[in-house]
Each structure stands twice: as C-alpha cells, then as structure tokens.
LORO-898897 format. One record per residue (C-alpha): x negated, y, z negated; residue number from 1. Coordinates in nm, 4 decimals. Each point is the difference from the previous one (the first is absolute). Example, Ala and Ser with C-alpha at 12.3 -4.5 7.8 and 13.67 -1.06 7.14 Angstrom:
! residues 2
<r xx="-1.2300" yy="-0.4500" zz="-0.7800" nr="1"/>
<r xx="-0.1370" yy="0.3440" zz="0.0660" nr="2"/>
! end
This chain:
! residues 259
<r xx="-9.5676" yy="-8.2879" zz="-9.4200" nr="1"/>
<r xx="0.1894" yy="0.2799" zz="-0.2142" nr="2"/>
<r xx="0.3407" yy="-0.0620" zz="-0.0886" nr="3"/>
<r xx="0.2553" yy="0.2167" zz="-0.0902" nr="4"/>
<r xx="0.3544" yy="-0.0762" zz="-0.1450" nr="5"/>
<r xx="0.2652" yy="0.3323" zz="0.0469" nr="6"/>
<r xx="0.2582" yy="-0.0550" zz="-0.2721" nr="7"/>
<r xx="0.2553" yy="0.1373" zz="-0.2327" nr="8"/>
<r xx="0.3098" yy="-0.1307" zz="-0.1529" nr="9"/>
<r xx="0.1681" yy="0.3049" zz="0.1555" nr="10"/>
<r xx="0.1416" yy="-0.0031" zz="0.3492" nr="11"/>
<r xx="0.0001" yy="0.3070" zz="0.2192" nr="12"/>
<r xx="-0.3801" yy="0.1295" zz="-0.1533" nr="13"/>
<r xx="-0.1814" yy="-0.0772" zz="0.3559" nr="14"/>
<r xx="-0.1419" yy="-0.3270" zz="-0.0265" nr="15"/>
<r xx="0.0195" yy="-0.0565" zz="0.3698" nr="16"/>
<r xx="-0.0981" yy="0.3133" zz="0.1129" nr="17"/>
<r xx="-0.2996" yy="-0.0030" zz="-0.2111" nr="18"/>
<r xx="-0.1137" yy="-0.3066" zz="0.1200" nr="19"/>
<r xx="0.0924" yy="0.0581" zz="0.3820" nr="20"/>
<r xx="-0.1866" yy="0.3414" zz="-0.0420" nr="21"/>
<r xx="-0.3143" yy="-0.1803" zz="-0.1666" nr="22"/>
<r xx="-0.0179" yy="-0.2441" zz="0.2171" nr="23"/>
<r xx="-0.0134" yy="0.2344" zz="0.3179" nr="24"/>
<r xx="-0.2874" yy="0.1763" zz="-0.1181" nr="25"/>
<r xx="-0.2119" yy="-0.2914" zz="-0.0696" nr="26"/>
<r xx="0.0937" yy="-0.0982" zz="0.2992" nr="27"/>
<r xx="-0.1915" yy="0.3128" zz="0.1612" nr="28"/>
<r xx="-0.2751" yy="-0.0494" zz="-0.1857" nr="29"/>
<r xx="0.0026" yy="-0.3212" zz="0.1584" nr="30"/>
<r xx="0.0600" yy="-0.1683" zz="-0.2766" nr="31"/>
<r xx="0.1832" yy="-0.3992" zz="0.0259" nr="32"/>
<r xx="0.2871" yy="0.0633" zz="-0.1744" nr="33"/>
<r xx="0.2954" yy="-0.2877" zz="-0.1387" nr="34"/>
<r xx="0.3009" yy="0.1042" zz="-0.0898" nr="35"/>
<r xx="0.2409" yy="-0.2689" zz="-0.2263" nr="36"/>
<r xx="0.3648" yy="0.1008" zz="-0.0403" nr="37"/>
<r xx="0.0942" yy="-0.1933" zz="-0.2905" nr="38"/>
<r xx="0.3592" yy="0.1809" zz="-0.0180" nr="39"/>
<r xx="0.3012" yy="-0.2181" zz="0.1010" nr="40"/>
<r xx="0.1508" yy="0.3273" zz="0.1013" nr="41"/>
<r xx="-0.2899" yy="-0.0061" zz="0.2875" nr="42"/>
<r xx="-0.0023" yy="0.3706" zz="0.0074" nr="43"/>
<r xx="-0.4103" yy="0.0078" zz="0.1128" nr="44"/>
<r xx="0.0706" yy="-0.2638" zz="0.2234" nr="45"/>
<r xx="0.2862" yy="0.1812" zz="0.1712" nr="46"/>
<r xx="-0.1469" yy="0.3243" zz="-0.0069" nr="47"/>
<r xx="-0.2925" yy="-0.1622" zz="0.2978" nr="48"/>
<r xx="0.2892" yy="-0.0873" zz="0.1690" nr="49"/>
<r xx="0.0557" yy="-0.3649" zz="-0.0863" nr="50"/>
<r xx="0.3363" yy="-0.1846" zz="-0.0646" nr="51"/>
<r xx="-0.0756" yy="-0.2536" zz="-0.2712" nr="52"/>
<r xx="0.2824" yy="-0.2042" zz="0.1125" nr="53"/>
<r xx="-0.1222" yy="-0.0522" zz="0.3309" nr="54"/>
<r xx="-0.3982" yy="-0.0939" zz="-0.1773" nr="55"/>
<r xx="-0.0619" yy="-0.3630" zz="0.0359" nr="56"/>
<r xx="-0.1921" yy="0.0421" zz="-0.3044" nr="57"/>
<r xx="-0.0229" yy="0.2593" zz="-0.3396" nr="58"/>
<r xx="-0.1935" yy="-0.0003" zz="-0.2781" nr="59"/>
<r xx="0.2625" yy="-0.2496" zz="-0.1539" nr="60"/>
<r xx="-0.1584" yy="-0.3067" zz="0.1797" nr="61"/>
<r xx="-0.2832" yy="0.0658" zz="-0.1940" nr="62"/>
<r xx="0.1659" yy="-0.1318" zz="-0.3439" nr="63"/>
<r xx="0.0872" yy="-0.2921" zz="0.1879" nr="64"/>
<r xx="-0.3499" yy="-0.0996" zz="0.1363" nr="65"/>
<r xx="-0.1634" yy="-0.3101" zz="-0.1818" nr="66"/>
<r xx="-0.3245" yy="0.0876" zz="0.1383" nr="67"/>
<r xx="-0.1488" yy="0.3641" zz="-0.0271" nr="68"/>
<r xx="-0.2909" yy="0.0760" zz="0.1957" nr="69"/>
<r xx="-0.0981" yy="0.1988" zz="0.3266" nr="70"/>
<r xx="0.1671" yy="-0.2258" zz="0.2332" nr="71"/>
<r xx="0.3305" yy="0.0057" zz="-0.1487" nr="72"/>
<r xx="0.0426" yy="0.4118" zz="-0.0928" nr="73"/>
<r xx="-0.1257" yy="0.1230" zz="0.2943" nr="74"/>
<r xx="0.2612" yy="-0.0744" zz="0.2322" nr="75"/>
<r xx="0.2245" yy="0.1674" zz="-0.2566" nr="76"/>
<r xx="-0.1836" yy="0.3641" zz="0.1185" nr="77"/>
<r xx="0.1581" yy="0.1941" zz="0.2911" nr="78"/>
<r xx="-0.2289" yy="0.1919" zz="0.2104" nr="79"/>
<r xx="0.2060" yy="0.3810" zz="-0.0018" nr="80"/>
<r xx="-0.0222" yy="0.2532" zz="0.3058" nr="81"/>
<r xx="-0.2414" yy="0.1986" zz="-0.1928" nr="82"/>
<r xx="-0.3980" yy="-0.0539" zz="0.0121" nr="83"/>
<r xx="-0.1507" yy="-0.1636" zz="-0.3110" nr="84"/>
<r xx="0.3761" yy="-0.0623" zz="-0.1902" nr="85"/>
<r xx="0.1303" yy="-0.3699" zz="-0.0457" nr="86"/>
<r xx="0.3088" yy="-0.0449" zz="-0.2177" nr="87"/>
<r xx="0.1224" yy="-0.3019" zz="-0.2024" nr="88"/>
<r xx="0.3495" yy="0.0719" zz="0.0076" nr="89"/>
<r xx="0.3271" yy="-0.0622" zz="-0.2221" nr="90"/>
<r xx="0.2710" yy="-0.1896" zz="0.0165" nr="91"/>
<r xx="0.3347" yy="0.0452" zz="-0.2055" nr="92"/>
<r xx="-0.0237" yy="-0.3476" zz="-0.1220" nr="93"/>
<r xx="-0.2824" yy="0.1413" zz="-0.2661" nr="94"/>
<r xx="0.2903" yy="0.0962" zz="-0.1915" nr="95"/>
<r xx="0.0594" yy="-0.3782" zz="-0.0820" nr="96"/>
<r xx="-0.3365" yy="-0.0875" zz="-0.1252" nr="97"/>
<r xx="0.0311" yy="0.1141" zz="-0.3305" nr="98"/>
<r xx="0.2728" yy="-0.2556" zz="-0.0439" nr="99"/>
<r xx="-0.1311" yy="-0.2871" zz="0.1556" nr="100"/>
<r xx="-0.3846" yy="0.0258" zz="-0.0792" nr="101"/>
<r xx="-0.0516" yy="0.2368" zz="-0.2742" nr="102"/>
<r xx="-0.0326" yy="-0.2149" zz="-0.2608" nr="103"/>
<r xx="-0.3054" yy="-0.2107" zz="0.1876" nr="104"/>
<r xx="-0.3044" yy="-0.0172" zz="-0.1342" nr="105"/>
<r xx="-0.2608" yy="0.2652" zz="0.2164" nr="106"/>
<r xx="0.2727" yy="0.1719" zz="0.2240" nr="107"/>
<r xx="-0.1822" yy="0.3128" zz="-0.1348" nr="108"/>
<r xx="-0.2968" yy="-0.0829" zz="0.2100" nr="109"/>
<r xx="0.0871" yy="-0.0820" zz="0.3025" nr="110"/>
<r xx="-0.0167" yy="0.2940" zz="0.2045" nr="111"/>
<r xx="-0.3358" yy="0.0893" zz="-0.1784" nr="112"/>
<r xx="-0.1162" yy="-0.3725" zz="0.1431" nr="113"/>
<r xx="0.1270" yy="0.0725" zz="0.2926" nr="114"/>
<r xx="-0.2076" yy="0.3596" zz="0.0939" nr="115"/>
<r xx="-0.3021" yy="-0.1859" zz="-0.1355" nr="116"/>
<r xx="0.0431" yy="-0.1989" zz="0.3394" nr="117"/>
<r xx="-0.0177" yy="0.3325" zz="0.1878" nr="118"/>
<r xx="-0.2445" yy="0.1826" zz="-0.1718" nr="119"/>
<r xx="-0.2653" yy="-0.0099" zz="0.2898" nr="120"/>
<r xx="0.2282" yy="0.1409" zz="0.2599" nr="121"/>
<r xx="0.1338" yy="0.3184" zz="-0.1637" nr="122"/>
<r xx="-0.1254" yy="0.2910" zz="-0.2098" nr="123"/>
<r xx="0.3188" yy="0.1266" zz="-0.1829" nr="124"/>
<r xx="0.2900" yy="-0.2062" zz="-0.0697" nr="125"/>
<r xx="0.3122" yy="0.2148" zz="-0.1442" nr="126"/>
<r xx="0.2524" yy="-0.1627" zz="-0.1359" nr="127"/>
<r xx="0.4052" yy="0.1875" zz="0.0044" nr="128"/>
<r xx="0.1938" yy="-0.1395" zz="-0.3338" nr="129"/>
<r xx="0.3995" yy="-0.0179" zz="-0.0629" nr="130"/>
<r xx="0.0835" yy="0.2580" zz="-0.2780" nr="131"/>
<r xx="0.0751" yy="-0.3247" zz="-0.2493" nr="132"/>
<r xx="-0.2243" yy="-0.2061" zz="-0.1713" nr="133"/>
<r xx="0.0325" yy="-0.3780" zz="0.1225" nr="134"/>
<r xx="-0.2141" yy="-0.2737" zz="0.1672" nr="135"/>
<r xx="-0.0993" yy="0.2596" zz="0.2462" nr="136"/>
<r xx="-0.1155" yy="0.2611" zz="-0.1731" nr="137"/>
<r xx="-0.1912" yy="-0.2237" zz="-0.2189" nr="138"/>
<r xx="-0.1611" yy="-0.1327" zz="0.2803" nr="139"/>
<r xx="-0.0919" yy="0.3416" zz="0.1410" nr="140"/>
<r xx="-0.1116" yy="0.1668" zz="-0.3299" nr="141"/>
<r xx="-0.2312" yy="-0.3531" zz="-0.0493" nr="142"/>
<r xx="-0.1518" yy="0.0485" zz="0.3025" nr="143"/>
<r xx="-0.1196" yy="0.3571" zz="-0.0243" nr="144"/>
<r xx="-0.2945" yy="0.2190" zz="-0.1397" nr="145"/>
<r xx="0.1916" yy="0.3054" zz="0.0393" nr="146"/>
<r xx="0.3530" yy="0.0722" zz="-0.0865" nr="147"/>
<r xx="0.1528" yy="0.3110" zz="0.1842" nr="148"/>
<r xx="0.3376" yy="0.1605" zz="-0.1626" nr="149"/>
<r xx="0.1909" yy="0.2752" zz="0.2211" nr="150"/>
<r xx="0.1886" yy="0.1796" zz="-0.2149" nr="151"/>
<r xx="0.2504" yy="0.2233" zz="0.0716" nr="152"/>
<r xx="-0.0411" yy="0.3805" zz="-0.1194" nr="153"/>
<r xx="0.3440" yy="-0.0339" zz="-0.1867" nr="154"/>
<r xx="0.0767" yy="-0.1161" zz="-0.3794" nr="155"/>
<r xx="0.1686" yy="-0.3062" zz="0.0865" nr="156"/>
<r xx="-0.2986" yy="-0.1435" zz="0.1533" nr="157"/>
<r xx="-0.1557" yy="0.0470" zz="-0.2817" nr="158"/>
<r xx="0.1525" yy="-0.3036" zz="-0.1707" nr="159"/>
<r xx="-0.0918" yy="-0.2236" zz="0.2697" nr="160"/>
<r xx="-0.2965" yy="0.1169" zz="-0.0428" nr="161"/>
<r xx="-0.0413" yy="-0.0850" zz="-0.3699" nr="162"/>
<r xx="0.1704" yy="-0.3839" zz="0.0769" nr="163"/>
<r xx="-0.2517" yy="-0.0506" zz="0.3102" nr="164"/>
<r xx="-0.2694" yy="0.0813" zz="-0.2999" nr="165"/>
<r xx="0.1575" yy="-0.2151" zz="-0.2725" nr="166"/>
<r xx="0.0095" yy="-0.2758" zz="0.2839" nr="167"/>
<r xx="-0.3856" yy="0.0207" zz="0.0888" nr="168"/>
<r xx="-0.0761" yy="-0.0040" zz="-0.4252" nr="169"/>
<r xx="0.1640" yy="-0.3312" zz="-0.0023" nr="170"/>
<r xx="-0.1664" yy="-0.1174" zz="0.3129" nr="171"/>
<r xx="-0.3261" yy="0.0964" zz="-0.1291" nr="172"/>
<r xx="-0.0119" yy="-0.2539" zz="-0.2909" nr="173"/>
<r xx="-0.0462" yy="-0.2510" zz="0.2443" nr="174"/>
<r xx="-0.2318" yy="0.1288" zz="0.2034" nr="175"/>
<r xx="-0.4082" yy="0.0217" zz="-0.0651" nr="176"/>
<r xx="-0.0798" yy="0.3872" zz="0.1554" nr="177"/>
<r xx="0.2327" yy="0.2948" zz="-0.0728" nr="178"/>
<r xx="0.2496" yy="0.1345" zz="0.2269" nr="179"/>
<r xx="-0.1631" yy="0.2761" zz="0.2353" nr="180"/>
<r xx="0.3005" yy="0.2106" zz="0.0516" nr="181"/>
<r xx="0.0770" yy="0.3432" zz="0.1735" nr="182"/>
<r xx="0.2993" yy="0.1638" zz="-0.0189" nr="183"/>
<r xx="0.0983" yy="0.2130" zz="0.3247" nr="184"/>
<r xx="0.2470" yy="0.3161" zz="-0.0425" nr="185"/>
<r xx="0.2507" yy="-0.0065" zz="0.3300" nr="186"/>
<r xx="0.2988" yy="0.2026" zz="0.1348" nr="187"/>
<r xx="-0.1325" yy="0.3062" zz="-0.1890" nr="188"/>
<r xx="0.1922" yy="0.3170" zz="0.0816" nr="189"/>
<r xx="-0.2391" yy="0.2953" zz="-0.1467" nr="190"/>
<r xx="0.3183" yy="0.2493" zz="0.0577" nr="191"/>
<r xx="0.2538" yy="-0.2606" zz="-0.2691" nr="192"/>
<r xx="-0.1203" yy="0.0606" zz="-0.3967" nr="193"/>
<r xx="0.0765" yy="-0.4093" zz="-0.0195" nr="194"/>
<r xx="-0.2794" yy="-0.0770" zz="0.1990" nr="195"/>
<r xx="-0.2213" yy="0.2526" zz="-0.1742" nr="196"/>
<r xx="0.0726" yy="-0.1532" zz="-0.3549" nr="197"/>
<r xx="-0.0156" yy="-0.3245" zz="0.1368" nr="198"/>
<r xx="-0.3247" yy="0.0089" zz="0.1372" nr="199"/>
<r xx="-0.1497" yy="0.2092" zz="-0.3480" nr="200"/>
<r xx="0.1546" yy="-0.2675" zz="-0.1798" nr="201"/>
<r xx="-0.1870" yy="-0.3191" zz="0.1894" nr="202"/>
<r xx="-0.3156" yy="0.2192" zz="-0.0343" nr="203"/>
<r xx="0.0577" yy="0.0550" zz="-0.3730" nr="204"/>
<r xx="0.0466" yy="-0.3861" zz="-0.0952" nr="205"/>
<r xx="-0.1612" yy="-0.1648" zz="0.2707" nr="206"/>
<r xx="-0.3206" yy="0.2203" zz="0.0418" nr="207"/>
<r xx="-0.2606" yy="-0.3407" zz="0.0450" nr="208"/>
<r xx="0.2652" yy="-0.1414" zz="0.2233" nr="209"/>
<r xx="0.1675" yy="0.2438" zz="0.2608" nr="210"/>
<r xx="-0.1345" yy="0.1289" zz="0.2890" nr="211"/>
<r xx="-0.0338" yy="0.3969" zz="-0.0220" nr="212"/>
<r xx="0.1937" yy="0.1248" zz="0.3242" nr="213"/>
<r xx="0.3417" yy="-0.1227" zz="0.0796" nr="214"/>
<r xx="0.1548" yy="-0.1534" zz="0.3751" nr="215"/>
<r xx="0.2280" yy="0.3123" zz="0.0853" nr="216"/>
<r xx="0.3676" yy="-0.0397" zz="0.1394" nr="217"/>
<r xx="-0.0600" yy="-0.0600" zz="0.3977" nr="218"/>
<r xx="0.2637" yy="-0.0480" zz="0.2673" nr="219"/>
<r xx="-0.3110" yy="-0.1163" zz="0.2392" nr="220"/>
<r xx="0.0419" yy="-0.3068" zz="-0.2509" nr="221"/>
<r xx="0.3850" yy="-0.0971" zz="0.1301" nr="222"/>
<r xx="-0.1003" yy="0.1015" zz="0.3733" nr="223"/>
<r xx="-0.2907" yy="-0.2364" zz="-0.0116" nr="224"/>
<r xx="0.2286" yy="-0.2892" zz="-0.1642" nr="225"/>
<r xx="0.2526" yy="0.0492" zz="0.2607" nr="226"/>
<r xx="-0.2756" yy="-0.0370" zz="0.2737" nr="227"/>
<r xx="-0.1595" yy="-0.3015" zz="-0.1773" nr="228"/>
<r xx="-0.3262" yy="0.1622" zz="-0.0588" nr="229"/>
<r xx="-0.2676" yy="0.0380" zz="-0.2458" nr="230"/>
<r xx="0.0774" yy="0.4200" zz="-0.0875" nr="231"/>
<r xx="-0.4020" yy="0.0652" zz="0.0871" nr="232"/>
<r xx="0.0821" yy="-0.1183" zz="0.3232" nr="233"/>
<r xx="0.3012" yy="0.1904" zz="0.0262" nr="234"/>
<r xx="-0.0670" yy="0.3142" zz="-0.1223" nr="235"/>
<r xx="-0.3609" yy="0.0400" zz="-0.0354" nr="236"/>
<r xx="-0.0104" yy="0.3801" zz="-0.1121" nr="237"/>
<r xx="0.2934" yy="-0.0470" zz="-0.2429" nr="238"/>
<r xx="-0.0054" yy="0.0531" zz="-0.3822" nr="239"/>
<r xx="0.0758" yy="-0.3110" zz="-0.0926" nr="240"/>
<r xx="-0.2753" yy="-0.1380" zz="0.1863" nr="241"/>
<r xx="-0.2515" yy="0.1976" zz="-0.1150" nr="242"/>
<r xx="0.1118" yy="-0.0454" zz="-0.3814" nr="243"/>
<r xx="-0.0290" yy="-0.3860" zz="0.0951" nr="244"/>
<r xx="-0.3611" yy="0.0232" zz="0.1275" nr="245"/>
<r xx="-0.1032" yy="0.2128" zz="-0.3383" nr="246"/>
<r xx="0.1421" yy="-0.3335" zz="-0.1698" nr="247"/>
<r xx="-0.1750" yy="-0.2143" zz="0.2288" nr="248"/>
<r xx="-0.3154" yy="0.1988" zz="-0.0514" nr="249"/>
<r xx="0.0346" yy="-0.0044" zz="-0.4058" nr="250"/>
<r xx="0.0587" yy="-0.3796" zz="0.0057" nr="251"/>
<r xx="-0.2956" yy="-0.1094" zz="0.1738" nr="252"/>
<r xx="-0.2116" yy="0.2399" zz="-0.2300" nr="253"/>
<r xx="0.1696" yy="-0.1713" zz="-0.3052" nr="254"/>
<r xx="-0.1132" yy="-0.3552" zz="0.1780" nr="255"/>
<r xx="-0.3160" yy="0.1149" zz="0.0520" nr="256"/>
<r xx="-0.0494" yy="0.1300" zz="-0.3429" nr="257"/>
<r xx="0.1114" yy="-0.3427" zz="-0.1215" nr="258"/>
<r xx="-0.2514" yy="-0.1560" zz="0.1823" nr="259"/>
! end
C-alpha cells in the first residue's frame, strides 16, 4: 500500500484538488484508493458531497479509540459514489486535538497504526493536510513515504513553501528513512511573468525535488468541485486532467525506481 500525504503550510495551493484529481485516476486504473481528510475545515470531505456534521463518525474518533486494529477503523471508512474511492472523513472537532492530546505520548502515530490495519484492502492511500502544522499534520507526514507540496506559481507561496521544508527537516530527525518528497507547481498561468519566475525559481533551488511540468490554471477544476466529482471524471479531455495524469504517470515511475 503507497501512501501519499498532500501538504503545505499554505492554504489556497490545491491540496484538495490534487488529491481529488489523483485519486480519480487511480481509480481508473482500477486502483483501491483511501482517501483521509485530516483538515478540520473538511474541505475533501465536502467536496464528495458529505456534511461532516451530519457523519456519525470522522477521523476524530480515531484519537479516542483505546484499541486500534481492523475492527475498530474500518467502520470509520465511508464507501463514496465513485468505484474504487473510500474516504475517512473530517470533522471540525480536529481543531481541538492539539489542545487536549498533543502533548501524549505517540499521538504522532496513530493514523500511521491505523492504515497498517488497512493495508490489504487498498493500493494508494492519500492523505489531504490543514495548511498548519499540529497533531494532524504530524500524523499525516508520519504516516507517509511520499510527501506531495502544490505550490502555487506566485512568490508568496514560495514562503510556505520554504516553512513546509523547514517543518519536514525537523521531522526527519526522528524518523529512520529520509523524507521522499515532490514538489508539484499548480495554478500556473504561462501568459502572467509571476508564474514564469515562479516556476524558474522552484526549478533553480529545488531541481532533485520538483516535478518538471506545472498543474495549469483550470476552470474544469471549480466545475468539477461544484458537481462533487473527481475532475477526470468530469472533464476527461481537459488540461488539467491531462497535466494530472503526467503527474500520476511520473510518480509511479519514481516508486518504481525506488523499488
């Protein structure tokens, strides 16, 4: 089971999109695929049309679980209207757990514990952070062998870029194998001279690190959203899909290379 963590301690870069747009093409290549929204803002689990107030359960019930194993996370999955995509949604009341459980010893690990118990029944798990570092994102970045960073094609982005890579440096002291990580250029706008610099600029001092193309400004992206649907699924032919499949495609080639 791969698993993927999409974060960045910058809001608006496309986290969700770029993990709703993964996970429908896995999905057509029949892939299993898990989705965990571990945002108390619940933006992944709104956008496939769920209201996390109405859930009688989130991913918060995991923290409170004094037994992890299959039996108890697997009734935390929702079965989505699309083939091959379960979700483990949010919950608002994720905002509280840094306050009430963050200082307990192994609250990093839980989540990671908790796909262990799932590994047999899905091939991709991808895992939508909140833009701040917490109990959450922790738990996400703990339980992942690739890291994923959308950045926007504008300068400000850059700085969250350069936190979300201070954050993984301290994370990586306590943690045996490196951090795999691949940062994805989004919103790009070939006709603005911001995105242009922006994108030479990730490619000059991230060269080992970013991926070489960029995810280009799509409106298919908001239509989809507003339909509740993976964009592939949406709007096949579009050219946001297609720079999501070159992704895709360059991923599983790093993986396999790795192997």
């Amino acid at each position: 089971m791969v698993v993927w963590s999409i974060a960045n301690q910058k809001g608006g870069v496309g986290k969700t999109t770029t993990t709703v747009s993964l996970a429908g093409l896995l999905s057509e290549r029949n892939k299993r695929v898990l989705l965990v929204d571990t945002d108390p803002h619940s933006s992944l689990t709104t956008y496939l049309n769920f209201d996390s107030d109405r859930l009688e359960s989130s991913l918060f019930d995991l923290f409170q679980l004094s037994t992890i194993d299959r039996d108890t996370v697997k009734p935390l999955v929702l079965e989505t209207r699309f083939k091959n995509i379960h979700l483990i949604p949010a919950h608002m009341s994720l905002a509280t757990l840094d306050r009430v459980m963050g200082t307990r010893s192994g609250m990093g690990l839980i989540l990671k514990k908790a796909l262990k118990c799932l590994e047999e029944e899905y091939d991709y798990v991808l895992i939508d952070c909140p833009p701040i570092l917490g109990v959450m994102m922790v738990n996400a970045l703990a339980a992942s062998e690739r890291i994923l960073i959308p950045v926007q094609t504008e300068f400000l982005a850059m700085k969250g870029l350069e936190r979300m890579m201070r954050t993984l440096q301290i994370m990586q002291k306590s943690r045996p194998d490196e951090f795999k990580v691949t940062i994805v250029p989004t919103m790009y706008d070939k006709r603005t001279r911001a995105s242009l610099e922006t994108l030479q600029e990730l490619k000059s001092r991230y060269a080992n690190q970013v991926w070489a193309s960029a995810v280009p400004i799509d409106t298919k992206f908001r239509d989809a959203s507003i339909k509740h649907m993976p964009p592939s699924l949406y709007a096949r032919g579009s050219r946001g899909v297609f720079a999501y499949k070159t992704l895709l495609n360059y991923l599983e080639r790093l993986g396999q290379d790795e192997r």
